[in-house]
MMTF fields as JSON, N, C-alpha, C and O atoms, coordinates in Angstrom:
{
  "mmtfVersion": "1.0.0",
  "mmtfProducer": "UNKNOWN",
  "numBonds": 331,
  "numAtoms": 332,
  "numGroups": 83,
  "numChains": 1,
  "numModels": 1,
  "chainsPerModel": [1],
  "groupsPerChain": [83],
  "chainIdList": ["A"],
  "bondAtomList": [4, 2, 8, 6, 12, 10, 16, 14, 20, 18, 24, 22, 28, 26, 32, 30, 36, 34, 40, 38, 44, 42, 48, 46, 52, 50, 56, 54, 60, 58, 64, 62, 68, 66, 72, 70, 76, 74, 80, 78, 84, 82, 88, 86, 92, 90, 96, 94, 100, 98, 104, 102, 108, 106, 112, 110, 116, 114, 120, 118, 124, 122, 128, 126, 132, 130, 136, 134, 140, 138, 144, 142, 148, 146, 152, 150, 156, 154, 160, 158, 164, 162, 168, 166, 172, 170, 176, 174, 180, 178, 184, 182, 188, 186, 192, 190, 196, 194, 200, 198, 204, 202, 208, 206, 212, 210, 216, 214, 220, 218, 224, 222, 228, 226, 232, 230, 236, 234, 240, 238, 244, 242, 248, 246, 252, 250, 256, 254, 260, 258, 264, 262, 268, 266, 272, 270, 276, 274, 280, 278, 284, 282, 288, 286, 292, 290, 296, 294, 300, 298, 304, 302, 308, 306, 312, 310, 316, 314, 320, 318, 324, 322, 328, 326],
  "bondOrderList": [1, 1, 1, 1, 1, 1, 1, 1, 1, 1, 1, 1, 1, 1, 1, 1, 1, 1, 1, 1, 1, 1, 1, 1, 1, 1, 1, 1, 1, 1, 1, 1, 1, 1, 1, 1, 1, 1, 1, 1, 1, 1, 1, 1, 1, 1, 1, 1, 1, 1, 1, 1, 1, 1, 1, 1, 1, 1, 1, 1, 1, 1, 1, 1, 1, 1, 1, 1, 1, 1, 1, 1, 1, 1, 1, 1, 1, 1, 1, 1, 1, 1],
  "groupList": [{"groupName": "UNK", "atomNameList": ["N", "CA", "C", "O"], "elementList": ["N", "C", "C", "O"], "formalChargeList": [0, 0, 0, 0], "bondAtomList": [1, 0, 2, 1, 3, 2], "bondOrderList": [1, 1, 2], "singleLetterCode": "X", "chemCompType": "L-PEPTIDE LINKING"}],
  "groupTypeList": [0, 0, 0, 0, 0, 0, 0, 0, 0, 0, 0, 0, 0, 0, 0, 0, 0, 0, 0, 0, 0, 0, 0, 0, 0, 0, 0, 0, 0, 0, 0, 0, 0, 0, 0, 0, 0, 0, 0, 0, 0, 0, 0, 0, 0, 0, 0, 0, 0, 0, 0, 0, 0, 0, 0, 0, 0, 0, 0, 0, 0, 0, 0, 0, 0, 0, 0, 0, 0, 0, 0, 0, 0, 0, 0, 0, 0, 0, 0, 0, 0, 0, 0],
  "groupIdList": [1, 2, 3, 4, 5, 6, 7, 8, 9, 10, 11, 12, 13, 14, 15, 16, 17, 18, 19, 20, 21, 22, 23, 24, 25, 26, 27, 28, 29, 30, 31, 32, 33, 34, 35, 36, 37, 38, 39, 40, 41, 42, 43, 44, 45, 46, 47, 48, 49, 50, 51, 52, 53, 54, 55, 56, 57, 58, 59, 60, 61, 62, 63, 64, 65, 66, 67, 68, 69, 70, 71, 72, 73, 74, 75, 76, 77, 78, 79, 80, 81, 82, 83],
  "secStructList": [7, 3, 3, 3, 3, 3, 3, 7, 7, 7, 2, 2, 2, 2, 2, 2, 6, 6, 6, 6, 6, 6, 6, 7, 1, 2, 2, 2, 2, 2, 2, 2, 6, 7, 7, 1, 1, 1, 7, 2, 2, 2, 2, 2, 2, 2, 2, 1, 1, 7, 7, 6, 6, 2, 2, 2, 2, 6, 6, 6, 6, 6, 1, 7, 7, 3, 3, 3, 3, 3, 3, 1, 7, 7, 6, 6, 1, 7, 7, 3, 3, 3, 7],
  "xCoordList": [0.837, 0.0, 0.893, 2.023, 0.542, 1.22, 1.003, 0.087, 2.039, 1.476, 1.671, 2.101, 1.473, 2.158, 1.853, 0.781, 3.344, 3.633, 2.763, 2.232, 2.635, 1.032, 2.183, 2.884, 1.962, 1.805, 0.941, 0.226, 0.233, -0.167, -0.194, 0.937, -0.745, -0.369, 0.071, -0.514, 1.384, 1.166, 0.158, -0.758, 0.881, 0.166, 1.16, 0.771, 1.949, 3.059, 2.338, 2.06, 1.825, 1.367, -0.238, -0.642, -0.718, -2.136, -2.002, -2.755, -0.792, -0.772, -0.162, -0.196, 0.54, 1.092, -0.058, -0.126, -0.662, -1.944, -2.864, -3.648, -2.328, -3.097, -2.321, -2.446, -1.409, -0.061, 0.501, 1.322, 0.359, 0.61, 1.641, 2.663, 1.387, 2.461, 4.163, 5.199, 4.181, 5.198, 6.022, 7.252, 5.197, 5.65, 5.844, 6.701, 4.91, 4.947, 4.13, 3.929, 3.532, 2.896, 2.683, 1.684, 3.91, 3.841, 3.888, 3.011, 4.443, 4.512, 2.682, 2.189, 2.052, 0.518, -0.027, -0.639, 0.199, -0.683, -0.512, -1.572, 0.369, 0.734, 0.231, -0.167, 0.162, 0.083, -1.517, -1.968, -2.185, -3.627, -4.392, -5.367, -3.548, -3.784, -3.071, -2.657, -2.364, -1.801, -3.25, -3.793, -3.62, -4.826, -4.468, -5.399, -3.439, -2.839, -3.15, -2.886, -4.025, -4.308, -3.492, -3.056, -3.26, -2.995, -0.96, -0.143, -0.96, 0.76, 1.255, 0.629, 2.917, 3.569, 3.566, 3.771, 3.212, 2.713, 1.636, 1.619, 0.34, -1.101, -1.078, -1.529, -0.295, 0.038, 0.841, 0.572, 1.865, 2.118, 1.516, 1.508, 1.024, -0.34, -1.595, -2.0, -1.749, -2.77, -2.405, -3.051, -0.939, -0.506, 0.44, 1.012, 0.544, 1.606, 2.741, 3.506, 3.537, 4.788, 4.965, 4.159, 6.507, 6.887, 7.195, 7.743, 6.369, 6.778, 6.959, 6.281, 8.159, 8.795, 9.461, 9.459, 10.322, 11.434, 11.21, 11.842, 9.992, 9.276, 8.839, 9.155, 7.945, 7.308, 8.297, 7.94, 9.789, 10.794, 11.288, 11.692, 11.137, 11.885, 10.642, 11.031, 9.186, 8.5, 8.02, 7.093, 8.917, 8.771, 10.064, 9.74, 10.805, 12.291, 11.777, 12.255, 11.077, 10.909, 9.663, 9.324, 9.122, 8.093, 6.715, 5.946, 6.506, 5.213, 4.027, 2.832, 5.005, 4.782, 4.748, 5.291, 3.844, 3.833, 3.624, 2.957, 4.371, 4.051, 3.032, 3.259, 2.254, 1.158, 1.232, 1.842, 0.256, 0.822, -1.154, -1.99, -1.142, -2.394, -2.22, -1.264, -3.306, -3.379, -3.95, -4.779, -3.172, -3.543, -4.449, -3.801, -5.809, -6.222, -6.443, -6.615, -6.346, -6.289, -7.914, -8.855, -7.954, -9.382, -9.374, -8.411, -10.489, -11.272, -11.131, -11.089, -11.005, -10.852, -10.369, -10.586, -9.339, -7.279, -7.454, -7.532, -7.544, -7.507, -6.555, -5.979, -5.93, -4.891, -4.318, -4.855, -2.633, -2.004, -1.023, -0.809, -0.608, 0.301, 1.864, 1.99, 2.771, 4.513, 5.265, 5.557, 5.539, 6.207, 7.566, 7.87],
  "yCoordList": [-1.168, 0.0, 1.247, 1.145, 2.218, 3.204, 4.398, 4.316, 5.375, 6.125, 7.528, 7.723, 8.391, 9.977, 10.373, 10.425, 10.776, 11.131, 12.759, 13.348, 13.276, 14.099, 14.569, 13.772, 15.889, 16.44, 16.193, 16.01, 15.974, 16.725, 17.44, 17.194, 18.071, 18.942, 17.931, 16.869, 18.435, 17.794, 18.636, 19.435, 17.966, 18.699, 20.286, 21.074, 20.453, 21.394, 22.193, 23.318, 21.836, 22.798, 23.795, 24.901, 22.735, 23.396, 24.503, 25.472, 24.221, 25.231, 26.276, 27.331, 26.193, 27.079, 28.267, 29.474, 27.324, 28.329, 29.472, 30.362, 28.942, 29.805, 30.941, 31.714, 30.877, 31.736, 32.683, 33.518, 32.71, 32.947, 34.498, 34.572, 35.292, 35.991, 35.17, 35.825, 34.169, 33.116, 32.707, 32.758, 32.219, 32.033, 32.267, 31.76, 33.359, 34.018, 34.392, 33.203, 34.971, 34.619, 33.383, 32.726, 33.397, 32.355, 30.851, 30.082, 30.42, 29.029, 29.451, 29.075, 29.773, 30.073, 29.633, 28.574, 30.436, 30.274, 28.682, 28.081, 28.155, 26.537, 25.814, 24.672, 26.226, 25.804, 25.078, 23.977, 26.525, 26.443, 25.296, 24.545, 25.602, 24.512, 23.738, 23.669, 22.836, 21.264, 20.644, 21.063, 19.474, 18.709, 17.236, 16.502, 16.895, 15.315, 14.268, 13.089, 15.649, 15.068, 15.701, 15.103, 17.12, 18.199, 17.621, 17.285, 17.787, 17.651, 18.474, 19.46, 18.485, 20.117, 20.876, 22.089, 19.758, 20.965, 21.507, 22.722, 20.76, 21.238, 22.692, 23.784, 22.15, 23.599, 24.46, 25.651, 24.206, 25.684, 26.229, 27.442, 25.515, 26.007, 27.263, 28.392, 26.746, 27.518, 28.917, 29.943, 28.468, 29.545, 30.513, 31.481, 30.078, 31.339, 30.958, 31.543, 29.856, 29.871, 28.642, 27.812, 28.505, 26.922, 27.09, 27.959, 25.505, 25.579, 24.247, 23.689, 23.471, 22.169, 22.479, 21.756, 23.66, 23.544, 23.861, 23.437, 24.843, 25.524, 23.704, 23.236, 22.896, 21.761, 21.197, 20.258, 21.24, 20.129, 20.707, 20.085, 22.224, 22.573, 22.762, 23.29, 22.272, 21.97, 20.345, 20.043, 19.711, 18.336, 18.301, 18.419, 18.22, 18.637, 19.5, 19.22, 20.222, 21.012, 20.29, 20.724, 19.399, 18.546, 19.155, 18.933, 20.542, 20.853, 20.121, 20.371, 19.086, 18.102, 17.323, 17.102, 16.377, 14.76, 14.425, 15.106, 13.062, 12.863, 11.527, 10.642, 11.439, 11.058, 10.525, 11.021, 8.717, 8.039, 7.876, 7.551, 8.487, 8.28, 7.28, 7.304, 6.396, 5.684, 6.29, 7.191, 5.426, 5.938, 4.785, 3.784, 4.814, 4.36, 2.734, 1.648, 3.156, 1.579, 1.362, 1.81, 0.661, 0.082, 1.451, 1.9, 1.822, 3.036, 2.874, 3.769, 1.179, 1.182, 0.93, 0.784, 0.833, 1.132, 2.056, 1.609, 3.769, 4.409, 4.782, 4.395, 6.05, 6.323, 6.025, 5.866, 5.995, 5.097, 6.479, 6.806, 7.034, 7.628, 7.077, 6.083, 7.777, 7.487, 8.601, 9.592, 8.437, 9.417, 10.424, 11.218],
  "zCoordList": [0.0, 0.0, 0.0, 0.477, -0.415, -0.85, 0.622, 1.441, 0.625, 1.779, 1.414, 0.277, 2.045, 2.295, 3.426, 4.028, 3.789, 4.725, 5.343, 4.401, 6.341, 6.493, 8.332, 8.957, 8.625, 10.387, 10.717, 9.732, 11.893, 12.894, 14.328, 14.746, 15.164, 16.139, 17.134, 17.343, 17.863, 19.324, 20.358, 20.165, 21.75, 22.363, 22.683, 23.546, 22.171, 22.62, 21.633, 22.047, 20.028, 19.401, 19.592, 19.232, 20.297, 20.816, 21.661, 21.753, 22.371, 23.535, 23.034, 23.668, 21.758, 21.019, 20.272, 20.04, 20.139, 19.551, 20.271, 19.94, 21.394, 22.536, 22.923, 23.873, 21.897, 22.356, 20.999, 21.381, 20.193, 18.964, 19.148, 18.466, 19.797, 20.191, 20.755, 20.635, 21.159, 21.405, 20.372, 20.398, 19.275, 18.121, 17.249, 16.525, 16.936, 15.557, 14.308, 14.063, 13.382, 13.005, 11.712, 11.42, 11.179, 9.934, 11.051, 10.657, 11.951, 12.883, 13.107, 12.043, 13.589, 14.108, 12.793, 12.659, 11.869, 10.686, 10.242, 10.067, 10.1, 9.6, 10.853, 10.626, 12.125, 13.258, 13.157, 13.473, 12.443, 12.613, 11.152, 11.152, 10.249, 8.76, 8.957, 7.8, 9.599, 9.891, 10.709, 11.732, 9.804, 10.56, 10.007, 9.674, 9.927, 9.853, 8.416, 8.181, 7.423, 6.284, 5.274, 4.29, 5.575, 4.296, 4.28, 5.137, 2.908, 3.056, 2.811, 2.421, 2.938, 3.066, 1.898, 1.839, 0.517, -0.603, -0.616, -0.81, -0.406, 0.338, 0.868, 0.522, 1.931, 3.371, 2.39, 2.551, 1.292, 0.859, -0.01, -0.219, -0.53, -1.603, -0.474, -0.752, 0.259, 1.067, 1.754, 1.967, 2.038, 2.692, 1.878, 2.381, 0.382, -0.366, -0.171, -0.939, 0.857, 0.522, 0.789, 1.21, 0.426, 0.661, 2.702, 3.38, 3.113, 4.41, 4.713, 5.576, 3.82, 4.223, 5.047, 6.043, 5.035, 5.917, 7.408, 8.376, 7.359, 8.867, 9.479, 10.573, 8.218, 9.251, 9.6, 10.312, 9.472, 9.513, 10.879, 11.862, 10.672, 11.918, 13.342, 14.384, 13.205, 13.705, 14.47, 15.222, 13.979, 13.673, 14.796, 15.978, 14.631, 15.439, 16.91, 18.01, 16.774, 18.065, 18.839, 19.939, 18.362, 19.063, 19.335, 20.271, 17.566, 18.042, 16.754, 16.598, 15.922, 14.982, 15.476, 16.558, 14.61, 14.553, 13.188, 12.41, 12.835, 11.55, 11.562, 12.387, 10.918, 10.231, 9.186, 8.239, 9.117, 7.659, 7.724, 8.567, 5.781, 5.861, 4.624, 3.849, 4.568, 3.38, 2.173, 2.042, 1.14, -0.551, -1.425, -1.732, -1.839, -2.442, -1.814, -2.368, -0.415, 0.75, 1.075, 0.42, 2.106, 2.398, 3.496, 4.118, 3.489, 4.244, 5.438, 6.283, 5.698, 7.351, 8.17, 9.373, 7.254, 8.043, 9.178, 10.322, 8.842, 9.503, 9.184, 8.168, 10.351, 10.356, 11.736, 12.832, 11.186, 12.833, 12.305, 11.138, 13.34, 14.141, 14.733, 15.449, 14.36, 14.671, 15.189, 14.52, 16.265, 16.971, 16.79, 17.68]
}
């Protein structure tokens, strides 16, 4: 089965959101469009710029998680989560 790779929030990023003066505004804005489906071309499409390198350095700071969603799989896989 085929995959792509996908973020989503930890819990370090929720609390980030509540904070957005903390972080910034471009980390807030990706903060708020990461939902464990969209991928990092998705997310730069939406947001005007490329932000592989922001999720990488989000991913690294533990306010990421990466996310394997299935491609063209049975519906009721789901999605499983990797730390």
């Amino acid at each position: 089965m085929q995959t792509i790779m996908r973020c989503a929030k930890t819990v370090k990023a929720w609390e980030a959101l509540a904070r957005p003066d903390l972080v910034g505004k471009p980390v807030h804005s990706l903060l708020l469009m990461v939902n464990g489906r969209r991928s990092d071309r998705e997310l730069s499409l939406l947001l005007g710029d490329d932000v592989t390198g922001l999720m990488h350095t989000l991913l690294r700071q533990g306010y990421l998680q990466q996310t394997t969603l299935p491609v063209n799989g049975d519906p009721d896989e789901g999605t499983s989560t990797s730390a």
